[in-house]
C-alpha positions, 0 to 999 in steps of 0.5 A: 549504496545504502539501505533506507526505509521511506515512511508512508504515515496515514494516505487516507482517500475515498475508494471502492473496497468491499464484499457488501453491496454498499461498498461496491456503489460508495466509496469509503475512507481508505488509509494506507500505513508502508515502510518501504526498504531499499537500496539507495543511490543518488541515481536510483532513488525511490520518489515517495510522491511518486510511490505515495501517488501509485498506491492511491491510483492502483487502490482506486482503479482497481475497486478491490473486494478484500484488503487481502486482494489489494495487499497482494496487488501493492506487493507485485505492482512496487516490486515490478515499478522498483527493482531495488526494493528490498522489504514491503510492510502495507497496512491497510485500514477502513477506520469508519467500517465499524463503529468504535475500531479501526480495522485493517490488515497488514503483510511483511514481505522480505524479497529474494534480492535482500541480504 
């Protein structure tokens, strides 16, 4: 086995995600930055389509209130669907919420499992 990192650059969608009235009834452009670390192997590999596709759906389905919420969501959803994920890095921004910046919140996360 070895270690590998899959990139997920720039996964912008629409989706529900806010505190504000308006956020709850339209949705708004989401873009999702991660580098996920893992123990690789020809027959354990993780898919990046397939991880790529989970984040968008668990985003959309959810219609989550904070960035922080959704952050803790991601985290225990691909350590439950991948067992052999090792580090998490989610950013998560909302480039149009205000005007001139893009704004976003990101977590690091080191599982118990990694050397």
């Amino acid at each position: 086995m070895s270690k590998v990192t899959i990139c997920i650059d720039d996964l912008c969608f629409e989706a529900i995600m806010g505190l504000l009235e308006k956020e709850r009834t339209t949705p708004q452009k989401i873009c999702v930055n991660a580098k996920i670390t893992y123990d690789y192997s020809e027959k354990k590999f993780i898919d990046y389509a397939v991880l790529s596709e989970l984040i968008r759906e668990s985003i959309k389905k959810e219609k989550f209130y904070t960035i922080e919420e959704t952050l803790e969501y991601l985290c225990k959803k691909l350590q439950k669907e991948f067992k052999n994920i090792e580090k998490i890095n989610l950013k998560i921004s909302k480039p149009d919420i205000l005007e001139n910046r893009v704004v976003g919140v990101k977590k690091k996360l080191k599982l118990k499992n990694s050397k």
